[in-house]
C-alpha positions as a Markdown table, in Angstrom:
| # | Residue | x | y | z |
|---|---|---|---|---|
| 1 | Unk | 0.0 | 0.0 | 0.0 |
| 2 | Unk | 2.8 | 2.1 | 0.8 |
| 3 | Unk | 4.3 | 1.8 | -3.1 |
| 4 | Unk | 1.0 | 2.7 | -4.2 |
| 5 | Unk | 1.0 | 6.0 | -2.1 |
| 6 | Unk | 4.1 | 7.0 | -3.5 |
| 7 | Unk | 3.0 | 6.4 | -7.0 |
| 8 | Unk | 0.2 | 8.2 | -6.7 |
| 9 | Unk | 1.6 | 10.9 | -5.2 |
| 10 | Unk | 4.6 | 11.1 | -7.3 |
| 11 | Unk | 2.0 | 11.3 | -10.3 |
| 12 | Unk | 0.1 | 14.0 | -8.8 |
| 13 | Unk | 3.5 | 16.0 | -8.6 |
| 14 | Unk | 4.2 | 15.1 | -12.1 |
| 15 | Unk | 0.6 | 16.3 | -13.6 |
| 16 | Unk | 1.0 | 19.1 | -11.0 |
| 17 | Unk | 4.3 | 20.4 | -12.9 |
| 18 | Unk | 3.5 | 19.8 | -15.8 |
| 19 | Unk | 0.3 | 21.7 | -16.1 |
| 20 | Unk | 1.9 | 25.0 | -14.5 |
| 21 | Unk | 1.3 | 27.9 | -16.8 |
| 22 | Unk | 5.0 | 29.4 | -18.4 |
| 23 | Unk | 5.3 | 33.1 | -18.2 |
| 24 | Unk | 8.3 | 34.7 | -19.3 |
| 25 | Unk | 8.3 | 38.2 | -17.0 |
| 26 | Unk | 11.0 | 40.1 | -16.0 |
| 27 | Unk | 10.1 | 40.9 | -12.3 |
| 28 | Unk | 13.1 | 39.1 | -10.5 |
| 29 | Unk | 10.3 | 36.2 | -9.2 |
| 30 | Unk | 12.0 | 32.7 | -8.8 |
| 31 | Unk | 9.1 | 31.6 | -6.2 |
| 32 | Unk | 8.0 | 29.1 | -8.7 |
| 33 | Unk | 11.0 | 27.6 | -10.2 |
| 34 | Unk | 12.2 | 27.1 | -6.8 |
| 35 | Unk | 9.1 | 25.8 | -5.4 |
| 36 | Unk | 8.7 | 23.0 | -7.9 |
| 37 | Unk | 12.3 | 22.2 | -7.7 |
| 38 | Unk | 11.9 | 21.5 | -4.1 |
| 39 | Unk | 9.1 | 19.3 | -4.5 |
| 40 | Unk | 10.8 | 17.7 | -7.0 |
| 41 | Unk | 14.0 | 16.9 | -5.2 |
| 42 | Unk | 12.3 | 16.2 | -2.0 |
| 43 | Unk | 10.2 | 13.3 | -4.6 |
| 44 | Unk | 13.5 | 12.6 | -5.3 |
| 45 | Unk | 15.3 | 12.2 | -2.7 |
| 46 | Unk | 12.8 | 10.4 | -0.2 |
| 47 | Unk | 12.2 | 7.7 | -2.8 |
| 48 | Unk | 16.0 | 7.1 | -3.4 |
| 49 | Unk | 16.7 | 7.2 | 0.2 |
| 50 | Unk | 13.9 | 5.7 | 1.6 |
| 51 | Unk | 13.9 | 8.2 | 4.6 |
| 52 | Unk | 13.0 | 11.8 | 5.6 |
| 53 | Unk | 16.3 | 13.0 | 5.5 |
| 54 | Unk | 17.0 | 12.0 | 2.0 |
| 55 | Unk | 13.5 | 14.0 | 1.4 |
| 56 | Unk | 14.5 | 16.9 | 3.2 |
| 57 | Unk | 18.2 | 17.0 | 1.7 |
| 58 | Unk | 16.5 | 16.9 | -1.5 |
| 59 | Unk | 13.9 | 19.5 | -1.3 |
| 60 | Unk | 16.7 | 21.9 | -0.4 |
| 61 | Unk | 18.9 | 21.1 | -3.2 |
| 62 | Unk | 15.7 | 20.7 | -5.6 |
| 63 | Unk | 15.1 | 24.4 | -3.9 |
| 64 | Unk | 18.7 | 26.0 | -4.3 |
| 65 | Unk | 18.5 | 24.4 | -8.0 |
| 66 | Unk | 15.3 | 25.5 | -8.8 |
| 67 | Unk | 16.2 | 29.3 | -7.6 |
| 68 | Unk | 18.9 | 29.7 | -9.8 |
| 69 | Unk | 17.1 | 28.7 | -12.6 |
| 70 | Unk | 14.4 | 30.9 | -11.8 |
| 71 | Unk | 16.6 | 33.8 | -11.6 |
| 72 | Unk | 18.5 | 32.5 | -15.2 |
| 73 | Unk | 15.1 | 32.8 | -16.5 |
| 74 | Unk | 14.3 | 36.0 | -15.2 |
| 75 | Unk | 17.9 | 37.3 | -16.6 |
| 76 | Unk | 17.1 | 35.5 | -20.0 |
| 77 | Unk | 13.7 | 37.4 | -20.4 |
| 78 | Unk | 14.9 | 40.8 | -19.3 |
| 79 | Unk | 17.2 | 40.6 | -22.2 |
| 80 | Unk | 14.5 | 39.7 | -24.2 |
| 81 | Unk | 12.2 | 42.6 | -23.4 |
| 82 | Unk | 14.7 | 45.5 | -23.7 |
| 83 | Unk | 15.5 | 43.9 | -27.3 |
| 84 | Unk | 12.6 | 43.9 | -28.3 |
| 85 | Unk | 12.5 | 47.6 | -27.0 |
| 86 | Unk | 15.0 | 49.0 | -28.6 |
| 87 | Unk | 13.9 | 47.2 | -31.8 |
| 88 | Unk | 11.1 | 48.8 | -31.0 |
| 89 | Unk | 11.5 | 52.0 | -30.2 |
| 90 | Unk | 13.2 | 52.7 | -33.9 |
| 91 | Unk | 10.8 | 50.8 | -35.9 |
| 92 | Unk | 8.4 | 53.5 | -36.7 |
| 93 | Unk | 9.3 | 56.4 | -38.1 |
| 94 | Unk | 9.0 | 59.1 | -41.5 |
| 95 | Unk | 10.9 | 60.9 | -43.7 |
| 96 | Unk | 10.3 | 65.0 | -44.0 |
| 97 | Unk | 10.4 | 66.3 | -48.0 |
| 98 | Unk | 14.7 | 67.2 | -46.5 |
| 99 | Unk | 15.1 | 63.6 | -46.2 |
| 100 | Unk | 15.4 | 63.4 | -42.5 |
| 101 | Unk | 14.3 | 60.5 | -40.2 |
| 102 | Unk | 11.8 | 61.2 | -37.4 |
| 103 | Unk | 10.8 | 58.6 | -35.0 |
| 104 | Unk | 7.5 | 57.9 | -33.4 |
């Protein structure tokens, strides 16, 4: 009964992460990257170990692993935006009858 708990639960985690919406934002927000990491690793770890340290020692890690990610993310997508800004920003413009640019 116990196996089946786990497998149960582990599926639940699973379908859990894998139906979490992406959204690329550049706010510095790593809460859910680390979150599901440390559920992940704590999945992890107490199934490999067979104990509640292993669990624990793996949600942590999971957690630290998950952060940076998040924050790689966050870097990744900040780039992103101000490309896409300065692309932007000089995309639209006219020329006068003296041949000169002006932007909107």
């Amino acid at each position: 009964m116990k196996r089946l708990a786990r497998i149960a639960a582990a599926a639940a985690l699973a379908l859990g992460a894998g139906t979490v919406t992406a959204s690329a934002a550049c706010n510095g927000d790593a809460s859910t990257e680390t979150v599901l990491g440390a559920g992940s690793g704590a999945l992890v770890g107490g199934l490999a170990s067979h104990s509640i340290v292993g669990a624990a020692v793996g949600g942590v890690a999971g957690g630290l692993i998950g952060n940076s990610i998040g924050h790689a993310n966050n870097r990744s997508d900040c780039r992103r935006e101000a490309r896409a800004r300065a692309r932007h920003d000089h995309a639209a413009y006219y020329v006068d009858h003296n041949g000169a640019r002006h932007y909107y």
